[in-house]
C-alpha positions as CSV (number, residue, x, y, z in Angstrom):
1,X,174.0,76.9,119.8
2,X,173.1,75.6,123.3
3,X,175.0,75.0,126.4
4,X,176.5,71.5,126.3
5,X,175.7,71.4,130.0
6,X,176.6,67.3,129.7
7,X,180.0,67.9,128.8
8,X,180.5,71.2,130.8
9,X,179.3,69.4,133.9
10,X,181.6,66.1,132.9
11,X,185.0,68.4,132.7
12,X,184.9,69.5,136.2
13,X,184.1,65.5,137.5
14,X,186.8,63.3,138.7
15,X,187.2,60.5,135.4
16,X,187.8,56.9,136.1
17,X,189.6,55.7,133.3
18,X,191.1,51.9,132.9
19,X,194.8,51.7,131.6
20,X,195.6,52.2,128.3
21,X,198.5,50.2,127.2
22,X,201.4,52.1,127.2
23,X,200.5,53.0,131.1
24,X,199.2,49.4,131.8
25,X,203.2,48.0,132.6
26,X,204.2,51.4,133.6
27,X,205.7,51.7,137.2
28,X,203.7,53.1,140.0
29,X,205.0,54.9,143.2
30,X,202.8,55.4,146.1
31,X,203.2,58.0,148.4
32,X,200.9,57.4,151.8
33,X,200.7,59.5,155.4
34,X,200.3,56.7,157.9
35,X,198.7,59.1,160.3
36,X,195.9,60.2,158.0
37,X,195.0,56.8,156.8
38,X,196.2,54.3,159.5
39,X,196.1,50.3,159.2
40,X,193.2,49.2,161.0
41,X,193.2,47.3,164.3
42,X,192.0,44.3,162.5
43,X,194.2,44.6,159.3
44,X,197.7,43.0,158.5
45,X,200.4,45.0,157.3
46,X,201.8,42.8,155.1
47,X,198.5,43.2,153.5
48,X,198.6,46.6,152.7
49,X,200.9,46.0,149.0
50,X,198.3,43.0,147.9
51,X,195.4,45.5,148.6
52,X,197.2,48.4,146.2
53,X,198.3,45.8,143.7
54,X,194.9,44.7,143.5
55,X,193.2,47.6,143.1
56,X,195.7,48.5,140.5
57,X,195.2,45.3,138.7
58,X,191.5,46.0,138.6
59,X,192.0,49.1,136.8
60,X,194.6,47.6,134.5
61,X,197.3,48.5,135.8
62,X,199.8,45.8,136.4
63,X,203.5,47.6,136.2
64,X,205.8,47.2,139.2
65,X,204.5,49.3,142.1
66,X,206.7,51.2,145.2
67,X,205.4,51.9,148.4
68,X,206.9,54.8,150.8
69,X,204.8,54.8,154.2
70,X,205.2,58.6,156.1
71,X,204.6,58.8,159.4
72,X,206.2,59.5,163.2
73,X,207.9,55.7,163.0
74,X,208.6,56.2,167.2
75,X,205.0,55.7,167.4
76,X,204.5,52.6,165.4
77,X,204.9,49.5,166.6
78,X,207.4,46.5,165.6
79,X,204.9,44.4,163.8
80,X,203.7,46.9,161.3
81,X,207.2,47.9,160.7
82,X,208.4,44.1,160.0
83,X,205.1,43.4,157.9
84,X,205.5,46.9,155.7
85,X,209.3,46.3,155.3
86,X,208.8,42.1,154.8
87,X,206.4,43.0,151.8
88,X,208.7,45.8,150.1
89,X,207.2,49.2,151.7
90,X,209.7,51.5,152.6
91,X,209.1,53.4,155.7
92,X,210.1,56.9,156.3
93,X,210.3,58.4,159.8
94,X,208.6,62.5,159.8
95,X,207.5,64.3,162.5
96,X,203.7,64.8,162.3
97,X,203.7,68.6,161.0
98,X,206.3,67.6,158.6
99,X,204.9,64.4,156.5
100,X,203.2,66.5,153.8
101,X,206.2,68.8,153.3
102,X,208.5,65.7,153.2
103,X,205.6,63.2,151.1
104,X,205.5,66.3,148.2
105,X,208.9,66.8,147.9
106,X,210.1,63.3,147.3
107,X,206.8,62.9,144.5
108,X,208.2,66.0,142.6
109,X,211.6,64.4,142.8
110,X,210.4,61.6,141.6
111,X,208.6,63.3,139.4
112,X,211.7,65.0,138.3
113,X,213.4,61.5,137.7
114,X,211.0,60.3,135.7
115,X,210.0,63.2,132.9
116,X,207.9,62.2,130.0
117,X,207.9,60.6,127.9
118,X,207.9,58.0,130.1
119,X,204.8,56.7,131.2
120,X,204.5,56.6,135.1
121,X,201.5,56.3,137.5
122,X,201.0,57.9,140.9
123,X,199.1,57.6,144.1
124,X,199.1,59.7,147.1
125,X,196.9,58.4,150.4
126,X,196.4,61.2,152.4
127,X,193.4,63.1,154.0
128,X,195.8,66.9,153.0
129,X,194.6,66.3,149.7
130,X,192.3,69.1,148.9
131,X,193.9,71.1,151.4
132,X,197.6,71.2,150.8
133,X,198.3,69.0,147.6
134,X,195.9,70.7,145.1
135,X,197.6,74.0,144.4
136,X,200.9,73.1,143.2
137,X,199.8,69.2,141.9
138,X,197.2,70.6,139.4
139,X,199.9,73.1,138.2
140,X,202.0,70.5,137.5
141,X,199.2,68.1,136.0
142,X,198.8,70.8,133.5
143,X,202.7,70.6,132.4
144,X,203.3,67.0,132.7
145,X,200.0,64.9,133.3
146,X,200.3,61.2,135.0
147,X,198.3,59.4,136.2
148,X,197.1,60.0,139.4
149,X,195.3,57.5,142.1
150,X,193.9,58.7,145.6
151,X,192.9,57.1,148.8
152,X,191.7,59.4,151.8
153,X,189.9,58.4,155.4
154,X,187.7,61.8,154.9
155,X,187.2,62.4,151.0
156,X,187.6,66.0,150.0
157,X,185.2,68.6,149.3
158,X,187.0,70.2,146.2
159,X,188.5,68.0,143.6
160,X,190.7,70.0,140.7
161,X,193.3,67.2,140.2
162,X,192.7,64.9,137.5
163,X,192.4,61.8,139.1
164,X,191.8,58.5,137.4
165,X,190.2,56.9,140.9
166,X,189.8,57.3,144.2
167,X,189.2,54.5,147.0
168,X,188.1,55.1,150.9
169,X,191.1,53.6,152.3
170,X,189.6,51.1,154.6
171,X,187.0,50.1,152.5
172,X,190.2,49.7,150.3
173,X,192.3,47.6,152.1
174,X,188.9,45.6,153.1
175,X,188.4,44.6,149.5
176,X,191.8,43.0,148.4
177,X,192.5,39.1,149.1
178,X,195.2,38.6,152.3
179,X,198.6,38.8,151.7
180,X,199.6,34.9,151.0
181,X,201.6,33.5,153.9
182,X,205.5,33.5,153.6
183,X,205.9,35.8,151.1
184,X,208.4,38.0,151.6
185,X,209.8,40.9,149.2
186,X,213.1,43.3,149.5
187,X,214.2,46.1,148.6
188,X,212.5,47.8,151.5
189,X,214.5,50.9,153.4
190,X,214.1,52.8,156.7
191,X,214.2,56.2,156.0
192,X,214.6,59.2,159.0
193,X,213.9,62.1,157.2
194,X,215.0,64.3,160.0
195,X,218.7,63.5,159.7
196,X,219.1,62.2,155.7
197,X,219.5,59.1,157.4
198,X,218.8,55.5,155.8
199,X,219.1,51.5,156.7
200,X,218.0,48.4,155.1
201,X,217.7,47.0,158.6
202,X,214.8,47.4,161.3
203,X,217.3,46.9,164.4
204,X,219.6,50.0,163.3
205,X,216.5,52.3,162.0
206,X,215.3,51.5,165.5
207,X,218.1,52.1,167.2
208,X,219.1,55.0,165.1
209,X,215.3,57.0,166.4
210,X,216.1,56.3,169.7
211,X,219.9,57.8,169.4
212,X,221.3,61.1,171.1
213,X,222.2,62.4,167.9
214,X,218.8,61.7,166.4
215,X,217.2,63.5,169.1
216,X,219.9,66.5,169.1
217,X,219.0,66.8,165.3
218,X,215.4,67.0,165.6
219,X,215.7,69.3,168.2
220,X,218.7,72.1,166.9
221,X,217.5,71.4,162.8
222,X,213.3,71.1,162.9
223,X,212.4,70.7,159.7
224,X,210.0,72.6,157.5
225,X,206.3,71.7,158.2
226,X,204.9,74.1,155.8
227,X,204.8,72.4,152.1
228,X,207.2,74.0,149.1
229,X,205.5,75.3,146.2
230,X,207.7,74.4,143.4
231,X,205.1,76.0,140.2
232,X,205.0,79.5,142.5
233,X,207.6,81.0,140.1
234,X,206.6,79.6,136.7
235,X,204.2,82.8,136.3
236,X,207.1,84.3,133.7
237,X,206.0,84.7,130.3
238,X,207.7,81.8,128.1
239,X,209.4,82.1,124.5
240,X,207.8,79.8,122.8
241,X,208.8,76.1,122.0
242,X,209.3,75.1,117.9
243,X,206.2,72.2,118.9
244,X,203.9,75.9,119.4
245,X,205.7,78.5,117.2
246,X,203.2,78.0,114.3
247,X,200.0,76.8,116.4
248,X,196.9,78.4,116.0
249,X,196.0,80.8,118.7
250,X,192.3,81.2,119.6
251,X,191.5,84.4,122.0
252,X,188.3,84.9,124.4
253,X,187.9,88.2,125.0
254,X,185.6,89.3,128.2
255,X,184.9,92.9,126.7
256,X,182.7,93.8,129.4
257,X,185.0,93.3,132.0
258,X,188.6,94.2,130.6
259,X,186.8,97.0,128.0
260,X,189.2,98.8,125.5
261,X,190.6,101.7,127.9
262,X,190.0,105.4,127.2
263,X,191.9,106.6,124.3
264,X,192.8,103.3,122.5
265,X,191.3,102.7,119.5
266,X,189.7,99.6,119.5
267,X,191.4,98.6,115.6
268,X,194.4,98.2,118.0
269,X,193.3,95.2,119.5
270,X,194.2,92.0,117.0
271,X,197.8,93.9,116.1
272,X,198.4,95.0,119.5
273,X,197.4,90.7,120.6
274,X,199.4,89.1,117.9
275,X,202.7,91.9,118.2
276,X,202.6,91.1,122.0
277,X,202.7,87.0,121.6
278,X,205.1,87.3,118.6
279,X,207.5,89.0,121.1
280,X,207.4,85.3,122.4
281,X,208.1,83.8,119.5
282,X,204.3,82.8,118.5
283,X,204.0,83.5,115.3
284,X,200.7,81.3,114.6
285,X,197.1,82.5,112.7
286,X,195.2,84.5,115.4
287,X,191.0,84.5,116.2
288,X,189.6,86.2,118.3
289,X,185.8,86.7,120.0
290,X,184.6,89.5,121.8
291,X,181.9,88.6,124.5
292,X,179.3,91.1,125.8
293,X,175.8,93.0,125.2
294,X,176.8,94.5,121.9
295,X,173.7,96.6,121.3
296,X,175.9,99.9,122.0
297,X,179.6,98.3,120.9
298,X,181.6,100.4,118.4
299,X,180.9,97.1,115.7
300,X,182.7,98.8,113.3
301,X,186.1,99.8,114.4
302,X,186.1,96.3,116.4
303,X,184.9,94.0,113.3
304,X,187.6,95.8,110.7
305,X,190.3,93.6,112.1
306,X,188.5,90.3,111.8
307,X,187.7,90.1,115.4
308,X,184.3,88.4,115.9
309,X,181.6,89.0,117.8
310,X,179.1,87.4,120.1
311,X,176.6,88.8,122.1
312,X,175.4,87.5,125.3
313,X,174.1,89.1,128.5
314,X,176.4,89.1,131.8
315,X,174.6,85.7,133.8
316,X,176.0,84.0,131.3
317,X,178.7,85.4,129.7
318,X,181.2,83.0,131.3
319,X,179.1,79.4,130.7
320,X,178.5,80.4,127.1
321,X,182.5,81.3,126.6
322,X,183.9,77.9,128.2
323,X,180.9,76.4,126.1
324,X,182.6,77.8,122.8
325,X,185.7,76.3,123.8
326,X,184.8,73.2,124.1
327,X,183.3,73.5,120.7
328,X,187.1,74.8,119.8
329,X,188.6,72.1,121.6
330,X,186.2,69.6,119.7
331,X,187.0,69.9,116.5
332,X,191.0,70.5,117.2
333,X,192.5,67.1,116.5
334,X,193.9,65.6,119.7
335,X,196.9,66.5,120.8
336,X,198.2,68.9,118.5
337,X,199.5,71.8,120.1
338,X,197.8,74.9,120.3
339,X,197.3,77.8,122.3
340,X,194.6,79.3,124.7
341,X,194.3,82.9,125.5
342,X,191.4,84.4,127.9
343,X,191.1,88.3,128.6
344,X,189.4,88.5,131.5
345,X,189.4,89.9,135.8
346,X,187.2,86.7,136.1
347,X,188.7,83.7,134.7
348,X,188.2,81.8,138.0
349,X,185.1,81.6,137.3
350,X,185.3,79.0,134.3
351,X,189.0,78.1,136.5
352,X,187.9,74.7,137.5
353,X,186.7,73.3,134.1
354,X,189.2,75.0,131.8
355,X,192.2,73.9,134.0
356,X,190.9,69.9,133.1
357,X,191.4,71.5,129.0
358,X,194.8,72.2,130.6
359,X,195.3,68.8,131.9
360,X,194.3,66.7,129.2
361,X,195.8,68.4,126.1
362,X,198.7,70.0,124.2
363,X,197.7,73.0,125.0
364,X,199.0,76.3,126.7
365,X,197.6,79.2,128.3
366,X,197.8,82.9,128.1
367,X,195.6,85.5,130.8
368,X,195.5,89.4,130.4
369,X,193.9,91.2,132.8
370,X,193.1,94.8,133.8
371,X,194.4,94.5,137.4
372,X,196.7,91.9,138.5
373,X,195.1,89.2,141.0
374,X,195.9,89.7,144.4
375,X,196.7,85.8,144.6
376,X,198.2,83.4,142.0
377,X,195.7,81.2,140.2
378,X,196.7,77.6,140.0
379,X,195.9,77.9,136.3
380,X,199.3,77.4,134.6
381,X,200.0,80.5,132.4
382,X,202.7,80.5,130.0
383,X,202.4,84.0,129.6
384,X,200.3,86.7,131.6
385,X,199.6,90.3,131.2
386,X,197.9,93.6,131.8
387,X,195.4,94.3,129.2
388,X,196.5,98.4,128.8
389,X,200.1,96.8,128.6
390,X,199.3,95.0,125.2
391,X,197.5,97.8,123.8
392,X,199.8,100.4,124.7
393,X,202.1,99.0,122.1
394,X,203.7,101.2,119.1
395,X,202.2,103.6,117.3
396,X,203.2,101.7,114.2
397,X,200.1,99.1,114.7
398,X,197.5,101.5,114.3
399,X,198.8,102.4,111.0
400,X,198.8,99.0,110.1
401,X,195.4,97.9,111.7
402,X,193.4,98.6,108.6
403,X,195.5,96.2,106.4
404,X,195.8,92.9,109.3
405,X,192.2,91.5,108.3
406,X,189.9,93.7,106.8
407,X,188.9,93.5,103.2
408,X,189.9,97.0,102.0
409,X,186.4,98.0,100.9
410,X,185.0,99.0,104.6
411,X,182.8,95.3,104.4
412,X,183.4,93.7,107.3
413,X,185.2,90.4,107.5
414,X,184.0,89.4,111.1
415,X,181.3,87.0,111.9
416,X,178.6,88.2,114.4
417,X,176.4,85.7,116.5
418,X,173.9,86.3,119.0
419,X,174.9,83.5,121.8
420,X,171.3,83.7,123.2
421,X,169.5,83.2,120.0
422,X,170.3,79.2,118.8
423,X,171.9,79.6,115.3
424,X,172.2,83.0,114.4
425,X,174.9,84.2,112.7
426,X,175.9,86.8,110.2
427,X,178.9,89.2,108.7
428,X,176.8,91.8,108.1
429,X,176.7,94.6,110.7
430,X,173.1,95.7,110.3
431,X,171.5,92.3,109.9
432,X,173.2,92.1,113.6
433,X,171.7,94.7,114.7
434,X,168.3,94.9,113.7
435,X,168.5,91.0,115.6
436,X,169.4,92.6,118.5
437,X,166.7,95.4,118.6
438,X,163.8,92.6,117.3
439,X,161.0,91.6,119.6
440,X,162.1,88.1,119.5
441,X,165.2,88.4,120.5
442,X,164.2,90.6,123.6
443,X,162.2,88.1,125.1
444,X,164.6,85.5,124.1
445,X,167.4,87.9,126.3
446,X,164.8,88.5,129.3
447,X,163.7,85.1,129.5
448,X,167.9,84.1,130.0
449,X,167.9,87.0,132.6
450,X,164.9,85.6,134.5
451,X,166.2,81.7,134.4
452,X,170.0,83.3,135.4
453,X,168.3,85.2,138.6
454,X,166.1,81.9,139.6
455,X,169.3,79.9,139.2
456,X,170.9,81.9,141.7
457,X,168.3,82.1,144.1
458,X,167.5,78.1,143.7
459,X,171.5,76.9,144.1
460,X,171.5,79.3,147.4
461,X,168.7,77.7,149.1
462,X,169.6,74.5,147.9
463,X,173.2,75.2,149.9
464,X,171.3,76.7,153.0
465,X,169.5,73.5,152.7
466,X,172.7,71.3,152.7
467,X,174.5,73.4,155.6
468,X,171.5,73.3,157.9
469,X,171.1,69.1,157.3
470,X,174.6,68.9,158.4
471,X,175.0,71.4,161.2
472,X,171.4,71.4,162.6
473,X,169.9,68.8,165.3
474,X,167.9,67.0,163.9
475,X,163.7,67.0,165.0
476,X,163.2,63.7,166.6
477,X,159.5,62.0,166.0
């Protein structure tokens, strides 16, 4: 089977989908740092709703849309003010180092307000994006996923999120019709986050900024610049919900990197797996693949239990594992719940396209490990643990091992496929091997190794390339 680089490549884009119609009426808050992405010289306030609704409206999207603008309101002048607040946009006064901190805790608030299944739409404008956003946002897209609409002045280098578009703002706001003359909408408030303070009148939001107590407060109470990680401690293991009690439970097992430990057999492996996630209450049909060179694997001892095994070569273990799962996730009908489990030290390496699995379906996720990371991945787990922890369970599963899967007779009941030769695949231990040790297959394995070490050596100097372009002078003729 080959790499289904088309679709690999595709998961770790940034999708532009048109509304479906149960978010085509749905409401839409906007979230947007005034300092980041300011109104241009030449621009009308009162312009800037029209240009979101129409961008919206492009999409599909026609539900009712709110507007909170974040920014240091001492600094802005009068006739923004009046045109945001004349057209429905809320303002909210921040000190500079505090909008993001302030902007993500009133999304995840409203977040909180409006929990599924209720169909919602989002949009943050904001150059912090990448920087600040990403981490706790993609942890929550992978709980609860809404749609989600950016605008930046300075796009960012590293997209996770799944986003459904993304607009340079002033090429944005340069695109909508202007704001029709006269039109005027309420519901507008003036906002000073410093104090909880909040008007439905410019005069006393103005007045209130320029107050002694205002300033006293700013300066005795400085509020928090540095943004709150609300997902930090969801890295508990979960009992299971009755929606994934009974789902199916596939396992990808990195057995070159997070090998069976000295003095653990390795029939301990499927009842040691499905002992430790019945402990959460998953009580679902277990599979399991082994990845790695499996010319000098114990085939045996491993296969008894129904585990199956592929063999692959290290440069591509990890391409030819998320590869399989999209092959998994492919003929899983959509939606239905079911559950992911990877044991591996180097799951970040497939972390950017599994996490969009993650986003988009009813699925959740379970990482073992042989050492604990030394930061938290923004992966959502719903259960983690050490690899010798699950194996180092009672004694009692090694006396049942022979009895979880195998036959009885000593046949194998595992399937065996060589992930570098297209379409083998076999139950028989010794048609798998004498595969492996075959002149065919050798050169099909060095010829892998050889296109894995040029790929390397081909993306490095094509990144040299792209460095030196953009930090270089460049040779005038």
């Amino acid at each position: 089977m080959e790499i289904d680089r088309e679709r690999v490549e595709k998961m770790g884009t940034v999708q532009r989908m048109e509304a479906t119609g149960e978010y085509a009426t749905a409401k839409i808050a906007v979230w947007w740092d005034m300092k980041d992405c300011p109104i241009p010289e030449d621009y009308e306030a009162g312009q800037v709703r029209s240009s979101l609704e129409a961008a919206f409206k492009e999409q599909g999207y026609s539900g009712p849309v709110s507007i909170t603008a974040y920014g240091d309101q001492t600094q802005t002048p009068d006739h923004i003010l009046k045109g945001l607040s004349s057209t429905g946009v809320s303002v909210a006064h921040t000190k500079s180092e505090s909008t993001c901190h302030f902007m993500y805790e009133d999304l995840v608030k409203w977040r909180r307000l409006n929990p599924p299944p209720a169909t919602n739409t989002m949009m943050i404008i904001s150059d912090e994006v990448g920087d600040k956003f990403t981490w706790d946002l993609v942890r929550l897209q992978q709980r609860t996923l809404y749609k989600l609409f950016l605008a930046y002045s300075v796009k960012p280098e590293y997209m996770v999120l799944s986003v459904s578009e993304q607009w340079c703002w002033k090429k944005l706001l340069s695109s909508s019709p202007p704001a029709a003359a006269g039109v005027q909408q309420g519901g507008a408030k003036f906002y000073c986050k410093s104090c909880s303070y909040d008007s439905g009148y410019l005069k006393k939001f103005k007045k209130h900024l320029s107050s002694y107590s205002h300033a006293r407060e700013e300066f005795v109470n400085p509020t928090d610049h540095k943004l709150v990680r609300y997902t930090e401690d969801w890295g508990r293991n979960y009992k299971a919900t009755p929606e994934f009690a009974t789902a199916k439970i596939h396992v990808w097992w990195d057995l070159s990197g997070c090998p069976i430990p000295e003095g653990y057999d390795a029939r301990q492996v499927r009842p040691s797996i499905e002992a430790a996630v019945k402990e959460l209450g998953y009580y679902g049909p277990v599979s399991i693949t082994a990845y790695r060179d499996h010319k000098h694997t114990p085939l045996q001892a491993l296969s008894s239990t129904g585990v199956d095994v592929a063999h692959t070569v290290s440069d591509v273990t990890y391409s030819l594992m998320f590869n399989d799962m999209l092959e998994w996730h492919r003929n899983n009908p959509p939606q239905t719940a079911a559950l992911i489990m990877v044991i591996s030290d180097n799951v970040e390496i497939m972390a950017r396209r599994l996490v969009k699995l993650l986003q988009e379906n009813n699925y959740n996720f379970f990482l073992a490990y042989s050492f604990r990371p030394y930061k938290m991945s923004y992966l959502l787990t719903s259960a983690e643990w050490l690899w010798e922890s699950i194996l180092s369970g009672e004694e009692r599963l090694l006396q049942n091992c022979s009895s979880s899967s195998g036959s009885g007779d000593g046949q194998s009941t595992s399937r065996f496929y060589c992930r570098l030769c297209v379409g083998f695949i076999t139950i028989s231990i010794d048609k798998f091997r004498a595969h492996l040790s075959n002149e065919e297959h050798a050169q099909e394995e060095n010829e892998i190794r050889e296109h894995g070490e040029y790929h390397f050596v081909n993306e490095r100097l094509c990144q040299l390339a792209e460095y030196d372009g953009d930090h270089l002078p460049r040779a005038t003729i």
